[in-house]
Backbone as CSV, one residue per row, in Angstrom:
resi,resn,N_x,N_y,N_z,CA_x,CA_y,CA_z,C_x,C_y,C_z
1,UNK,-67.765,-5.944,-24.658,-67.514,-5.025,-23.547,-66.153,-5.324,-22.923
2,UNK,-65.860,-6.674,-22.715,-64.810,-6.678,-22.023,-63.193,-6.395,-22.940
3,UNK,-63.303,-6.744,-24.365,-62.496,-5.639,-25.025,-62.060,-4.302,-24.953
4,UNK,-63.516,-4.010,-24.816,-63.296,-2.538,-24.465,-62.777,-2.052,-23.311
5,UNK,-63.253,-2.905,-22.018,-62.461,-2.333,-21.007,-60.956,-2.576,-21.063
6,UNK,-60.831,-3.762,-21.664,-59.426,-3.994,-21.502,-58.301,-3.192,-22.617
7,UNK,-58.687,-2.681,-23.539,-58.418,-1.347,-23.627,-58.302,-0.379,-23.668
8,UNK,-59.185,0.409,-22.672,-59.139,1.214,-21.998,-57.871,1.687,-20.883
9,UNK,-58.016,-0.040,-20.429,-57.395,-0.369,-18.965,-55.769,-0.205,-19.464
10,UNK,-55.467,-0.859,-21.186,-54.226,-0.699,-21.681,-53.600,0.237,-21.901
11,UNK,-54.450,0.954,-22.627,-54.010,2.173,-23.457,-53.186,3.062,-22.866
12,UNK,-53.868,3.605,-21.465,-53.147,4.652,-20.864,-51.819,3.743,-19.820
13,UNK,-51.740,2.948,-20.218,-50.719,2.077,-19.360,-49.698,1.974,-20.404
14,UNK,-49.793,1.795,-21.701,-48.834,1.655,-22.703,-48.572,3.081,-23.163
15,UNK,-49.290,4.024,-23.152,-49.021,5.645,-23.960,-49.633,6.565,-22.460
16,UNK,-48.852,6.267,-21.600,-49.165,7.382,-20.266,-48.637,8.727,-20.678
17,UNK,-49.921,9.545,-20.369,-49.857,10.980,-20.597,-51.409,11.998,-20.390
18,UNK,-52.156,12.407,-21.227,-53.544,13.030,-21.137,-54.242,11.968,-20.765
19,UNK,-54.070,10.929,-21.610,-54.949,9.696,-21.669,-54.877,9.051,-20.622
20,UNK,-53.710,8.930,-19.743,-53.581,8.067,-18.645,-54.248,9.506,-17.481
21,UNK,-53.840,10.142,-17.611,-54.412,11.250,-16.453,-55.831,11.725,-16.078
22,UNK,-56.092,11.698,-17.359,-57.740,11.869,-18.313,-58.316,10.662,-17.682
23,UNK,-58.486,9.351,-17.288,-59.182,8.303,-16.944,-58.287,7.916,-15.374
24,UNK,-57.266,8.240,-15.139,-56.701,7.951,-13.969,-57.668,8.915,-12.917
25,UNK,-57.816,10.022,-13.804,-58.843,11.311,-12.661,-57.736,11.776,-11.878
């Protein structure tokens, strides 16, 4: 689990765009 959050938490921090907006809300 905590993998997962922590890329979650990355992803849209390294490739900001849908993905960061999409989970930013």
């Amino acid at each position: 689990m905590s993998f997962a959050a922590s890329v979650l938490t990355l992803y849209p921090a390294m490739f900001p765009g849908a993905l960061g907006l999409s989970l930013a809300g």
